[in-house]
PDB file of N, CA, C and O in Angstrom:
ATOM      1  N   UNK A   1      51.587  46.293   3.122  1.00  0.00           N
ATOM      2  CA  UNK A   1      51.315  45.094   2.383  1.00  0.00           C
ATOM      3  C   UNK A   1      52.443  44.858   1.386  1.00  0.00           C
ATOM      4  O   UNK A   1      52.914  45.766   0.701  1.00  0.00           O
ATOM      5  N   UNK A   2      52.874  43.521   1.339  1.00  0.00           N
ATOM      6  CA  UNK A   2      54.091  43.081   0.509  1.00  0.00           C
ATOM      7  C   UNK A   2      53.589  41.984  -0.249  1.00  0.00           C
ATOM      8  O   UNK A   2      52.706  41.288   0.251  1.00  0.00           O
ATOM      9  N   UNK A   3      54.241  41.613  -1.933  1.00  0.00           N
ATOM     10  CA  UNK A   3      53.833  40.666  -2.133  1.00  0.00           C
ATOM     11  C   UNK A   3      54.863  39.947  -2.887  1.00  0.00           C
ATOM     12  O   UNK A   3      55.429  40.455  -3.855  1.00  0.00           O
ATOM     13  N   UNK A   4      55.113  38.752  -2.444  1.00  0.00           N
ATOM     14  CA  UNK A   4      56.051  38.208  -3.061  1.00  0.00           C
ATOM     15  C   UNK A   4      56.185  37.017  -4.191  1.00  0.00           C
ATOM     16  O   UNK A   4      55.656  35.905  -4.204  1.00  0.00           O
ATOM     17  N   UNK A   5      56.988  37.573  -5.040  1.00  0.00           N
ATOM     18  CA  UNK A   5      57.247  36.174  -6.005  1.00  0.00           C
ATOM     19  C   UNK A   5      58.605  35.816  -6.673  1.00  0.00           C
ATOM     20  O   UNK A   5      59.536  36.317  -6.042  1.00  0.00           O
ATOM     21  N   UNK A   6      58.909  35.265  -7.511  1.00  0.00           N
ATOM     22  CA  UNK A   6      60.327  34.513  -7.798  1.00  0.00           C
ATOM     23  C   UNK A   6      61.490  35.835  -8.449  1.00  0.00           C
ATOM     24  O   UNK A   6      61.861  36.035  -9.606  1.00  0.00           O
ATOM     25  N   UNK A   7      61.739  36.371  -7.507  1.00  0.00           N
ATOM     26  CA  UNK A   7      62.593  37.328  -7.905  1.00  0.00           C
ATOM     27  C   UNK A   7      61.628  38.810  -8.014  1.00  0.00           C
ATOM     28  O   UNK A   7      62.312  39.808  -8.240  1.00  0.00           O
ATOM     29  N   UNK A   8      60.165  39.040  -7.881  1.00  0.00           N
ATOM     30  CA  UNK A   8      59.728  39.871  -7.680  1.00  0.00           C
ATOM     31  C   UNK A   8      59.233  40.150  -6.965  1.00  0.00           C
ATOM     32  O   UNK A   8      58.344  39.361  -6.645  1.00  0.00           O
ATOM     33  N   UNK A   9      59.367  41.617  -6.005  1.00  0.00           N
ATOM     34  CA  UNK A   9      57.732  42.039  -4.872  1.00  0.00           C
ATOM     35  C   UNK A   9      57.147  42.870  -5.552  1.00  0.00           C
ATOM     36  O   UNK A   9      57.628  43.206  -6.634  1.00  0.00           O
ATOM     37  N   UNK A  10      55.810  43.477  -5.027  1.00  0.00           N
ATOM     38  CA  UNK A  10      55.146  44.457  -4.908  1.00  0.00           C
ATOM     39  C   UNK A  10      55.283  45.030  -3.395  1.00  0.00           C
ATOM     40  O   UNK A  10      55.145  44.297  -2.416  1.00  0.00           O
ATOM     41  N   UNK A  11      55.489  46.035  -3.332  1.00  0.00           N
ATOM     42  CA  UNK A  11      55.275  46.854  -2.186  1.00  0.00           C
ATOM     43  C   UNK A  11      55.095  48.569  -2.340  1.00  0.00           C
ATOM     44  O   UNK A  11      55.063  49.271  -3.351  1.00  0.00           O
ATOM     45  N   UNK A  12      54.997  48.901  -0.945  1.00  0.00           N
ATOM     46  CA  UNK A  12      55.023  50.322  -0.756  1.00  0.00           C
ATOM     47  C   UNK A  12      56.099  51.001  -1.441  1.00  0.00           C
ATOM     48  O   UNK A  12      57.236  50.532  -1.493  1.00  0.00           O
ATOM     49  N   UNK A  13      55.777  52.043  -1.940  1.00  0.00           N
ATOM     50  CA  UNK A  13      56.851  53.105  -2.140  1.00  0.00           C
ATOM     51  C   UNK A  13      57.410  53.721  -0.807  1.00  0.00           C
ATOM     52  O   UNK A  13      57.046  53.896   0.356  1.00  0.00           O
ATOM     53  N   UNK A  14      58.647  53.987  -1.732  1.00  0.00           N
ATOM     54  CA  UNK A  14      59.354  54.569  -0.256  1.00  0.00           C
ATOM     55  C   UNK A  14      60.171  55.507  -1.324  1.00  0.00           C
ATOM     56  O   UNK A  14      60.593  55.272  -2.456  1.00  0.00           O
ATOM     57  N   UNK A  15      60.230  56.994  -0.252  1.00  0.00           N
ATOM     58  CA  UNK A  15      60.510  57.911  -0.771  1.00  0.00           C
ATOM     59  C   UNK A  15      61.734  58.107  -1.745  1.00  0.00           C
ATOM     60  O   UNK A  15      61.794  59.040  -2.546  1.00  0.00           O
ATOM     61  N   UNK A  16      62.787  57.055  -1.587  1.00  0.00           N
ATOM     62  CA  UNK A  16      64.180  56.735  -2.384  1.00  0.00           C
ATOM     63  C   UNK A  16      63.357  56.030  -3.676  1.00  0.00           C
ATOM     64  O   UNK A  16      64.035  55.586  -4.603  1.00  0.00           O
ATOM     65  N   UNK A  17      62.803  55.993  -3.695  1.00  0.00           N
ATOM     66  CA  UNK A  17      62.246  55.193  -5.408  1.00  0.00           C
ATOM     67  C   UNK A  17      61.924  56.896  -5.864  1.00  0.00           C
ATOM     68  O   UNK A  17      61.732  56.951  -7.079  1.00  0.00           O
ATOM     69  N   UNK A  18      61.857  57.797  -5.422  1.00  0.00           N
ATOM     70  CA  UNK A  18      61.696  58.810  -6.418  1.00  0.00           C
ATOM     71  C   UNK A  18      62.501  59.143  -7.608  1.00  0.00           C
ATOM     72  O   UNK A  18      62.073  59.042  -8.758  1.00  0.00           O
ATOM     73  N   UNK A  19      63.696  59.548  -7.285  1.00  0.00           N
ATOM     74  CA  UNK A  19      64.688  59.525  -7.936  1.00  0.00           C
ATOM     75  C   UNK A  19      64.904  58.247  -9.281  1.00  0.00           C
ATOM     76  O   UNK A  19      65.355  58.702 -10.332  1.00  0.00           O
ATOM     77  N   UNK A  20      64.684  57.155  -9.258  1.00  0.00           N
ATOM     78  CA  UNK A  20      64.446  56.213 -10.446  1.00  0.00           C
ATOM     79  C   UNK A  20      63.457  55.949 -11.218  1.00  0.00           C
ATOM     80  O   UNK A  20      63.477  55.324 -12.278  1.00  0.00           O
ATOM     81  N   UNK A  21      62.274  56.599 -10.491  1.00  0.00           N
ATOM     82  CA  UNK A  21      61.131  56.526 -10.905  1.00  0.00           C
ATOM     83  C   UNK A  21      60.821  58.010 -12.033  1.00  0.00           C
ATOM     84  O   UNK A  21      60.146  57.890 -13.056  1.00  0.00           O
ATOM     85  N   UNK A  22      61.638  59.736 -11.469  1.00  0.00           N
ATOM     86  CA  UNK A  22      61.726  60.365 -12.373  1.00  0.00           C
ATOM     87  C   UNK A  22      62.729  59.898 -13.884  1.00  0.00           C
ATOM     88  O   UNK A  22      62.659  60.196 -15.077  1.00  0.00           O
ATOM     89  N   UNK A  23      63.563  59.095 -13.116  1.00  0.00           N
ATOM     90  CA  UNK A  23      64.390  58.721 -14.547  1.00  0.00           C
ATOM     91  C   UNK A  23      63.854  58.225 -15.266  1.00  0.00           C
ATOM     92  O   UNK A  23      63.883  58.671 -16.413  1.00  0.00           O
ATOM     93  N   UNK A  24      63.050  56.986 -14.946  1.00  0.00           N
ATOM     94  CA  UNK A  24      62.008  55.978 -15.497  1.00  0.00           C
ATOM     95  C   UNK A  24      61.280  56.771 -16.921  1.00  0.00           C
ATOM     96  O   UNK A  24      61.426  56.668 -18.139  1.00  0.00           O
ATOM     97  N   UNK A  25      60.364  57.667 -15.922  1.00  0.00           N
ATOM     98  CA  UNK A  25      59.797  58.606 -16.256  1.00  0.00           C
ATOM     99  C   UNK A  25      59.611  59.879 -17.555  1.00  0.00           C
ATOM    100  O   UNK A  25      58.735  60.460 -18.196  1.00  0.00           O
ATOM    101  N   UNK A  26      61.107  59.809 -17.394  1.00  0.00           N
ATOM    102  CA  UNK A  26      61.606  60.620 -18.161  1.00  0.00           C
ATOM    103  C   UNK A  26      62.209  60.207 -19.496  1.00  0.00           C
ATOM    104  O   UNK A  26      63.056  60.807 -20.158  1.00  0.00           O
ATOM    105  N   UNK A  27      61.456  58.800 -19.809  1.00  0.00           N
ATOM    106  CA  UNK A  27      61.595  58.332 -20.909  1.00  0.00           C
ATOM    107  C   UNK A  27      60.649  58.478 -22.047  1.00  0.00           C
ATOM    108  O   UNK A  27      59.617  57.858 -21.790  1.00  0.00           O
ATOM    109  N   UNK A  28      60.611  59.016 -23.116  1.00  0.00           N
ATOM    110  CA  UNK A  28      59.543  59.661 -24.057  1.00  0.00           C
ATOM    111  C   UNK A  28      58.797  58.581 -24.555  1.00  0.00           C
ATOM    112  O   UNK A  28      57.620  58.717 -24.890  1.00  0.00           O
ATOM    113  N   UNK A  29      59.655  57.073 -24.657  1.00  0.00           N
ATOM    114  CA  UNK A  29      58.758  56.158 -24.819  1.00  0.00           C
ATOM    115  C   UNK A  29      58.332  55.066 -24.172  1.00  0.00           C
ATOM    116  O   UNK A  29      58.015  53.982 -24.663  1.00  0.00           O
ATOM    117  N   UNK A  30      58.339  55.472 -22.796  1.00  0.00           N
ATOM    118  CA  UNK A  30      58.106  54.473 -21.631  1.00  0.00           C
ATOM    119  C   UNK A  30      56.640  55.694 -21.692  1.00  0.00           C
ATOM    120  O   UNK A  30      55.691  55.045 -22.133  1.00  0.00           O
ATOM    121  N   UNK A  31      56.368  56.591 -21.517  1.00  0.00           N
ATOM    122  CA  UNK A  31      55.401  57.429 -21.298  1.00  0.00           C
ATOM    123  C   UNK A  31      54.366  57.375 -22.566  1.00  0.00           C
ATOM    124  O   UNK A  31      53.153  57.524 -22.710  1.00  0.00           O
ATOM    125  N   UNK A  32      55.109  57.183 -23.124  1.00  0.00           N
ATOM    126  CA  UNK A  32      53.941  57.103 -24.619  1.00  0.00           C
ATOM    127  C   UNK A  32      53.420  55.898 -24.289  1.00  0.00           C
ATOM    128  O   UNK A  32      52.237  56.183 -24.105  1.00  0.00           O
ATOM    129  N   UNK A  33      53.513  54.942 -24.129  1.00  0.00           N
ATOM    130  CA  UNK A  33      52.123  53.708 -23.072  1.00  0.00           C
ATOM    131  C   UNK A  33      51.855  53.850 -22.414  1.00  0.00           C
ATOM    132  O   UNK A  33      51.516  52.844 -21.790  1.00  0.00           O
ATOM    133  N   UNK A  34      51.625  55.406 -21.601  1.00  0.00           N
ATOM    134  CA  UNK A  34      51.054  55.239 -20.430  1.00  0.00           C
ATOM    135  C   UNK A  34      50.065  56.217 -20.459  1.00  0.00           C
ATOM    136  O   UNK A  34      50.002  57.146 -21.265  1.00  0.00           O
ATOM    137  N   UNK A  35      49.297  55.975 -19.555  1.00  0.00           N
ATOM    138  CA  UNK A  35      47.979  57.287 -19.276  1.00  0.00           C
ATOM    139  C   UNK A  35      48.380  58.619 -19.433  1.00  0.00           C
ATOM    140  O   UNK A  35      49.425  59.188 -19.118  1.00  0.00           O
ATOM    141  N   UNK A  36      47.384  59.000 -19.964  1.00  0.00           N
ATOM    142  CA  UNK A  36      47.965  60.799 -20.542  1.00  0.00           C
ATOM    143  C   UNK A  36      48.087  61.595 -19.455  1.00  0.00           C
ATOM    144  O   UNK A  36      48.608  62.694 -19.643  1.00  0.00           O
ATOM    145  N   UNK A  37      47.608  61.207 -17.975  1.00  0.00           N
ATOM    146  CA  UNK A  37      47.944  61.852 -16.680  1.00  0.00           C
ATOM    147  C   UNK A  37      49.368  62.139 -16.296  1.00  0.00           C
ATOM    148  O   UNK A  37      49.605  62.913 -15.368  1.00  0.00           O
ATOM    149  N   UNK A  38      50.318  61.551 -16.966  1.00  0.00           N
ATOM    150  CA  UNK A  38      51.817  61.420 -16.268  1.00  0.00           C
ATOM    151  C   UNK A  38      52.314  62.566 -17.229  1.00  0.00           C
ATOM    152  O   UNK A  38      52.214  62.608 -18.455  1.00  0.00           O
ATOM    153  N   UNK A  39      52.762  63.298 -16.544  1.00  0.00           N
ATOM    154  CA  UNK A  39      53.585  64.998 -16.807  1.00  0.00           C
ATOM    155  C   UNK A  39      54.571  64.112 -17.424  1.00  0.00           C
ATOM    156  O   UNK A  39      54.861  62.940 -17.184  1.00  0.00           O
ATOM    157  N   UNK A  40      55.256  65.407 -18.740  1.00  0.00           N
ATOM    158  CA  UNK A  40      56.352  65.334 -18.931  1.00  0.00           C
ATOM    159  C   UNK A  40      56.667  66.169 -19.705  1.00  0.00           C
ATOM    160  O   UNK A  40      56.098  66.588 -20.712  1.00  0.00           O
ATOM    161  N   UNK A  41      58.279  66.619 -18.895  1.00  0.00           N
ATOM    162  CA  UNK A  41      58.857  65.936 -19.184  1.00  0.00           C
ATOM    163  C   UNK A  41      58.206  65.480 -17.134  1.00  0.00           C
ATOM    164  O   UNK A  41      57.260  65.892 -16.464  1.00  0.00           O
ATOM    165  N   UNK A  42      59.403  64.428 -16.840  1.00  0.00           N
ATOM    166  CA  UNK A  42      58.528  64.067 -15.194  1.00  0.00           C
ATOM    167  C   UNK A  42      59.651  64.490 -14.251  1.00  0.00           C
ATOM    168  O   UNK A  42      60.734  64.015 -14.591  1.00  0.00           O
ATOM    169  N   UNK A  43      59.686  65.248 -13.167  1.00  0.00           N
ATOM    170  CA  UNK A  43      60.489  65.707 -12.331  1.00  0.00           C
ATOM    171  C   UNK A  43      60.343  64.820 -11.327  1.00  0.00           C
ATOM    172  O   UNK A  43      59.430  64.050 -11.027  1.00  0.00           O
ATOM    173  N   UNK A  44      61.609  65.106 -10.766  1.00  0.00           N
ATOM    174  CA  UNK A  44      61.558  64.687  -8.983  1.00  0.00           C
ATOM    175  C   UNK A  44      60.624  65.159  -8.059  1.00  0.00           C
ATOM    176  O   UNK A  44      60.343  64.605  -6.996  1.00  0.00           O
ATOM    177  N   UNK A  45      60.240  66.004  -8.410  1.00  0.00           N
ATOM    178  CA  UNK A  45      59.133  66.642  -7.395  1.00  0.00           C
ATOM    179  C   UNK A  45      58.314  65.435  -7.716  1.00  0.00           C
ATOM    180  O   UNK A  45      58.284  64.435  -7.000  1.00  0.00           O
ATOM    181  N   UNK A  46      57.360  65.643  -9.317  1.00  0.00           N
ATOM    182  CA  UNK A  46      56.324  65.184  -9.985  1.00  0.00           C
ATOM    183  C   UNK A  46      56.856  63.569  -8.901  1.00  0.00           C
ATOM    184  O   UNK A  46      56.267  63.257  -7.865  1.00  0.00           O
ATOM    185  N   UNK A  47      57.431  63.191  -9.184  1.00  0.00           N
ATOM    186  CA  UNK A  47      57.850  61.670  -8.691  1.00  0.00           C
ATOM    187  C   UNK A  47      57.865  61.504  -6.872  1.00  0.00           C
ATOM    188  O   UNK A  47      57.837  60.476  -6.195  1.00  0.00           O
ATOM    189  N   UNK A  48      57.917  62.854  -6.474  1.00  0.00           N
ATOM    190  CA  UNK A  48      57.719  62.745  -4.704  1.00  0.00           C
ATOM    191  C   UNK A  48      56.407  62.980  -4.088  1.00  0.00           C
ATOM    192  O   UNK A  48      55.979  62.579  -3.005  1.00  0.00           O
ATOM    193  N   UNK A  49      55.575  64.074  -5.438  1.00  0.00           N
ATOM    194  CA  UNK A  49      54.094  63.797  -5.166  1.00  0.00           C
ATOM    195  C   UNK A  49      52.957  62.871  -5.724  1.00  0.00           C
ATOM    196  O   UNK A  49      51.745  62.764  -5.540  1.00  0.00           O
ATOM    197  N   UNK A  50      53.898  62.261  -6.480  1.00  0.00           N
ATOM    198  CA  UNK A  50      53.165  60.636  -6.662  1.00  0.00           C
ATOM    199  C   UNK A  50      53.271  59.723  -5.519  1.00  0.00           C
ATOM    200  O   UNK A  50      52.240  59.220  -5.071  1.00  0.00           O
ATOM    201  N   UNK A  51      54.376  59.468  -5.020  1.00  0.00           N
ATOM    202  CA  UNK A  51      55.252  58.396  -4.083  1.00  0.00           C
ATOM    203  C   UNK A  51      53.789  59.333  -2.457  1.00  0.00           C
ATOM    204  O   UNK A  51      52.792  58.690  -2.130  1.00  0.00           O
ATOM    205  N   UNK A  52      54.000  60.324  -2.004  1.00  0.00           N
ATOM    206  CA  UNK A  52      53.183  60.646  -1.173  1.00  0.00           C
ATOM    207  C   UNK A  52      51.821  60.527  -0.932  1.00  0.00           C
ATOM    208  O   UNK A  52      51.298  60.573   0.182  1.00  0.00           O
ATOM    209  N   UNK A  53      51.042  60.313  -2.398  1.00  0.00           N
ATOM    210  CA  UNK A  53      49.763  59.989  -2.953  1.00  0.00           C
ATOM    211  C   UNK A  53      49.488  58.852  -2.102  1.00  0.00           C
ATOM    212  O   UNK A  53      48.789  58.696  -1.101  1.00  0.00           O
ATOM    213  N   UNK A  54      50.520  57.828  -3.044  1.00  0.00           N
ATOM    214  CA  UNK A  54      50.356  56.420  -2.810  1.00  0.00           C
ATOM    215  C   UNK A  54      50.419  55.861  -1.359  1.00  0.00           C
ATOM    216  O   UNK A  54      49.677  55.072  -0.774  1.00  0.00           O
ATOM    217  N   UNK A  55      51.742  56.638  -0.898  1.00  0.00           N
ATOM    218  CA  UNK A  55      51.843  56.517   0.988  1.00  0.00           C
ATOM    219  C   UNK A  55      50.411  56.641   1.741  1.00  0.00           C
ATOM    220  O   UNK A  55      50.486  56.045   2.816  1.00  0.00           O
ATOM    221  N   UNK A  56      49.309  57.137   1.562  1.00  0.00           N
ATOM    222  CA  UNK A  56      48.545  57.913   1.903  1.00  0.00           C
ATOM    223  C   UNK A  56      47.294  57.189   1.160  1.00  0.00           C
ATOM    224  O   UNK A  56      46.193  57.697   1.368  1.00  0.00           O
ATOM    225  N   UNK A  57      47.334  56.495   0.645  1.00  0.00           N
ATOM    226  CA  UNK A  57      45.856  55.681   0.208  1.00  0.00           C
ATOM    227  C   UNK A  57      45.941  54.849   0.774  1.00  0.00           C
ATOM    228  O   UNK A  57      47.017  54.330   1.068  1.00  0.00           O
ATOM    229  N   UNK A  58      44.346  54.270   1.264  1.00  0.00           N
ATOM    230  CA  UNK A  58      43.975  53.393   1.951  1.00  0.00           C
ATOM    231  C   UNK A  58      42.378  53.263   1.401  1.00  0.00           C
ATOM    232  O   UNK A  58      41.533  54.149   1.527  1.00  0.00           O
ATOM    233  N   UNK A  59      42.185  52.038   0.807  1.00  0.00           N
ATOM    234  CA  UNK A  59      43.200  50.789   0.538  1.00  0.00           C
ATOM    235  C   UNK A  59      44.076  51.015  -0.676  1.00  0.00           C
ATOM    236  O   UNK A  59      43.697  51.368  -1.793  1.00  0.00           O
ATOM    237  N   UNK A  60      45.863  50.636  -0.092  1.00  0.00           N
ATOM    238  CA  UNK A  60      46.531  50.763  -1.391  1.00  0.00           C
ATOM    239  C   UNK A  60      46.152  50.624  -3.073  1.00  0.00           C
ATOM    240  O   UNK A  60      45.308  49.809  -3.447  1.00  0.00           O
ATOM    241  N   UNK A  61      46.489  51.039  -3.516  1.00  0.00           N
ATOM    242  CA  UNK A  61      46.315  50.765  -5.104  1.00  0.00           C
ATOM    243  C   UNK A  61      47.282  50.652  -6.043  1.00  0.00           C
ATOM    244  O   UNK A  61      47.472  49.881  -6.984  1.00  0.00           O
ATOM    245  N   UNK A  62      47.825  51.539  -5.612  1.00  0.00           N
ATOM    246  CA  UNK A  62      49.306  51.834  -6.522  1.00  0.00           C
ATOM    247  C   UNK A  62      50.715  50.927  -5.858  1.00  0.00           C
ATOM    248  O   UNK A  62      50.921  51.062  -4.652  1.00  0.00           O
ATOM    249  N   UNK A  63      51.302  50.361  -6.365  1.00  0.00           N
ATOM    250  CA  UNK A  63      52.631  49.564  -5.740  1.00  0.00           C
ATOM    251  C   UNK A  63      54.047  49.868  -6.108  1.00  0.00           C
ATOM    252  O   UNK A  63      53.899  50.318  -7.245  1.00  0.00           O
ATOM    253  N   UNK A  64      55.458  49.905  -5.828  1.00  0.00           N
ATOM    254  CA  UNK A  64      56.471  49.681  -6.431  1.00  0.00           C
ATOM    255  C   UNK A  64      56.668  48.134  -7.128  1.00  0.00           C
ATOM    256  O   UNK A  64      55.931  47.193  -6.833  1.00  0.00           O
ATOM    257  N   UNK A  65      57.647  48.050  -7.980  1.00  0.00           N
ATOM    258  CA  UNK A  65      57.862  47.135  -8.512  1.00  0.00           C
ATOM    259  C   UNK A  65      59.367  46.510  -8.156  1.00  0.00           C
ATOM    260  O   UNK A  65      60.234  46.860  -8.957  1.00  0.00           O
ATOM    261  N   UNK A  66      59.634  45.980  -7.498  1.00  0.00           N
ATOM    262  CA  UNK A  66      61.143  45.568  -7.406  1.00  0.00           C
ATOM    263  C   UNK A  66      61.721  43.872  -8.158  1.00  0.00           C
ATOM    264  O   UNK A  66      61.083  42.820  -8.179  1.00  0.00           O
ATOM    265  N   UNK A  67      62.622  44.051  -8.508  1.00  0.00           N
ATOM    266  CA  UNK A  67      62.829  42.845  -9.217  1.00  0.00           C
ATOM    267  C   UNK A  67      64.864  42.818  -8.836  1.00  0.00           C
ATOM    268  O   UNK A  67      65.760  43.506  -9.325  1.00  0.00           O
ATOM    269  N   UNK A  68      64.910  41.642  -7.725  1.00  0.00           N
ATOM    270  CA  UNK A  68      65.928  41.237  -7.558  1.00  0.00           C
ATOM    271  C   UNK A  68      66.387  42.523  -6.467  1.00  0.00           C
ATOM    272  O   UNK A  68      67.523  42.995  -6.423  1.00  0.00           O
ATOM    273  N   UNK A  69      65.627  42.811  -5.905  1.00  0.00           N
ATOM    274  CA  UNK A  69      65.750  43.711  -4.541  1.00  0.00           C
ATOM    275  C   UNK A  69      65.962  45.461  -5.233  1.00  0.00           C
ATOM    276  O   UNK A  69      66.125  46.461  -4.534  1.00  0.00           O
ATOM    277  N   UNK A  70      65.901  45.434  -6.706  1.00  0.00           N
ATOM    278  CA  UNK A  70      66.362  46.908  -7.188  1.00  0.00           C
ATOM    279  C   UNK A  70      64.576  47.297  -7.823  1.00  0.00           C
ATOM    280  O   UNK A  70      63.714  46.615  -8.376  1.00  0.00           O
ATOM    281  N   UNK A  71      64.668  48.809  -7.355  1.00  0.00           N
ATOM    282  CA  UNK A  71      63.017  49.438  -7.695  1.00  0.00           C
ATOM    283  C   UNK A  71      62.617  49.416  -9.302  1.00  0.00           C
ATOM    284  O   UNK A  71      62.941  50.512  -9.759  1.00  0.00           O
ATOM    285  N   UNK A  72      62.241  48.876  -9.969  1.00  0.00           N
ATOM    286  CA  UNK A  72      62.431  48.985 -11.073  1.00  0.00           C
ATOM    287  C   UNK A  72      60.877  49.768 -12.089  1.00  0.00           C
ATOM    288  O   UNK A  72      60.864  49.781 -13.320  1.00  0.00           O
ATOM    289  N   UNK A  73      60.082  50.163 -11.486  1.00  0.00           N
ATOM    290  CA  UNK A  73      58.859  50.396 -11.728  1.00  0.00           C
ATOM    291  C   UNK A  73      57.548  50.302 -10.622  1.00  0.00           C
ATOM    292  O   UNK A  73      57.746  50.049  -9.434  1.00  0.00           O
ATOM    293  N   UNK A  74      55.988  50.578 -11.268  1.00  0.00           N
ATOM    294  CA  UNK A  74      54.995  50.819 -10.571  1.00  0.00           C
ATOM    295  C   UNK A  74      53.859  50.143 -11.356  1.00  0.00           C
ATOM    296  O   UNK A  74      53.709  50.119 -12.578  1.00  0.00           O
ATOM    297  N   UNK A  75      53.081  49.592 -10.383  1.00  0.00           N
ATOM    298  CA  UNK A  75      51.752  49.331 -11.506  1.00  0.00           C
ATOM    299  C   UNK A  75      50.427  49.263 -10.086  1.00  0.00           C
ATOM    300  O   UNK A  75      50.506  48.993  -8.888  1.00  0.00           O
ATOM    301  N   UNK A  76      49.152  49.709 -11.109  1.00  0.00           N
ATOM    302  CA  UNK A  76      48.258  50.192  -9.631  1.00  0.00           C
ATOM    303  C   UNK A  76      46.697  49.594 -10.756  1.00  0.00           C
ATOM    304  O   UNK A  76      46.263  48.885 -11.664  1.00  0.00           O
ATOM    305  N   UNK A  77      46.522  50.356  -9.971  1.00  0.00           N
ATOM    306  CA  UNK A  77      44.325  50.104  -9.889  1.00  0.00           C
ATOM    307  C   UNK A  77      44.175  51.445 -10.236  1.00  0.00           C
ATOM    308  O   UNK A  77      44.934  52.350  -9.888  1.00  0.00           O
ATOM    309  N   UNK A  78      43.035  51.568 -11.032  1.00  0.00           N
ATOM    310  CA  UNK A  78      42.595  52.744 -11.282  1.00  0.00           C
ATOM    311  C   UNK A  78      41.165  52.772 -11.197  1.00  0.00           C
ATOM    312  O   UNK A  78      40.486  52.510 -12.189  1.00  0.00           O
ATOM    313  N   UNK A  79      40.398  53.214  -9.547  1.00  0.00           N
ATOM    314  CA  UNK A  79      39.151  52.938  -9.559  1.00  0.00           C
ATOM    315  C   UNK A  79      38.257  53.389 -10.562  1.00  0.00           C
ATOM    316  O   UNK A  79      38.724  54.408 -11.072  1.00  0.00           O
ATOM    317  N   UNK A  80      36.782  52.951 -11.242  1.00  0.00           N
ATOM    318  CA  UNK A  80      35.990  53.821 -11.675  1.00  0.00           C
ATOM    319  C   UNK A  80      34.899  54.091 -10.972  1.00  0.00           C
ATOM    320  O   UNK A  80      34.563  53.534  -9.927  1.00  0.00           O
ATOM    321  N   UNK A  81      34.274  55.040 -11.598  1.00  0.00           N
ATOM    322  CA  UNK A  81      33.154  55.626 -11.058  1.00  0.00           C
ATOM    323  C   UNK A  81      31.884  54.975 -11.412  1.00  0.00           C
ATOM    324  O   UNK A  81      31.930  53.922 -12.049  1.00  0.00           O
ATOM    325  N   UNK A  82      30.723  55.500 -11.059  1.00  0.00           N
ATOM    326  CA  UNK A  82      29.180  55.626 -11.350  1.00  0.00           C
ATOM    327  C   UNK A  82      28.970  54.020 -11.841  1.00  0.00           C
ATOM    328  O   UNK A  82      29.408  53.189 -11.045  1.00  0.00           O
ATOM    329  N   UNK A  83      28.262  53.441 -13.231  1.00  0.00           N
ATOM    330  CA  UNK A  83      27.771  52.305 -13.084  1.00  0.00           C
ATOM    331  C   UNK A  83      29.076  51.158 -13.129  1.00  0.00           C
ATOM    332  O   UNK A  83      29.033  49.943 -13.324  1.00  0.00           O
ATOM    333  N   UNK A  84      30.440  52.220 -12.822  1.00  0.00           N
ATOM    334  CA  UNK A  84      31.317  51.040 -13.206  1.00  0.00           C
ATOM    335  C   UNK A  84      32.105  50.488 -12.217  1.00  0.00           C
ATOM    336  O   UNK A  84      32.978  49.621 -12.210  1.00  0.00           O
ATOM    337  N   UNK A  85      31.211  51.720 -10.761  1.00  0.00           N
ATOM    338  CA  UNK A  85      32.083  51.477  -9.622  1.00  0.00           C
ATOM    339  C   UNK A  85      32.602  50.376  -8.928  1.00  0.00           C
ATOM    340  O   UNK A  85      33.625  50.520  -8.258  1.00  0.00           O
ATOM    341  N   UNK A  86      32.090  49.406  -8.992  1.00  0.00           N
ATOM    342  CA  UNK A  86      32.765  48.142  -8.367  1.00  0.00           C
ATOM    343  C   UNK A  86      33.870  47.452  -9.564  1.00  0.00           C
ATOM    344  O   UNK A  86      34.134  46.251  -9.509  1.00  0.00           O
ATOM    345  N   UNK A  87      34.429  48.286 -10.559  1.00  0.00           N
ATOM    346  CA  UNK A  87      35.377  47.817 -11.303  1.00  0.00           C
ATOM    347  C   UNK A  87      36.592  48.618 -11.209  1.00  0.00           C
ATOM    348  O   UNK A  87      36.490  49.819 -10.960  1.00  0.00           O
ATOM    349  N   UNK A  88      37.553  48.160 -11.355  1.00  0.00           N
ATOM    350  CA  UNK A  88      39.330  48.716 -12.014  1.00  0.00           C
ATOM    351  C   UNK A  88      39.813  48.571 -13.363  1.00  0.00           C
ATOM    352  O   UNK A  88      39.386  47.833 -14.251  1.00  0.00           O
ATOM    353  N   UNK A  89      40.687  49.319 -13.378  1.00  0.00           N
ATOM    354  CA  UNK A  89      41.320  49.161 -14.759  1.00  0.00           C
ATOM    355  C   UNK A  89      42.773  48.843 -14.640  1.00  0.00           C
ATOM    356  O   UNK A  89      43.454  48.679 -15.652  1.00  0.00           O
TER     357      UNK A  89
END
């Protein structure tokens, strides 16, 4: 699944977004807004067993971010549970 708009998609990860995505990552205050789940400092590994996660869900949730054909980030769904299950965050 692809989605397109004026200079941006959403799509699949693909295993070459690892590498920008640990850099990303590896920013102390790109991580300080984000969910306390994301390791850090964040490795390439950490960034190839995210990217494999995402390969591997069905129905997608998680997306790359590209802007002007370069990977520039990720943004996803975060199902909940019990009375909140038919919601995301």
């Amino acid at each position: 699944m692809q989605l397109n708009g004026n200079n941006i998609t959403l799509r699949a990860f693909k295993q070459q977004d690892a590498e920008t995505l640990a850099t990303l990552l590896n920013n102390s205050r790109v991580v300080a807004n984000l969910r306390d789940y994301i390791p850090f400092p964040y490795t390439p590994k950490d960034a190839m067993d995210f990217i494999h996660l995402c390969q591997e869900e069905n129905p997608r949730q998680n997306f790359a971010i590209e802007h002007n054909k370069l990977f520039v980030g990720s943004i996803g769904l975060v199902k909940q549970v019990d009375v909140y299950r038919k919601s995301a965050e």
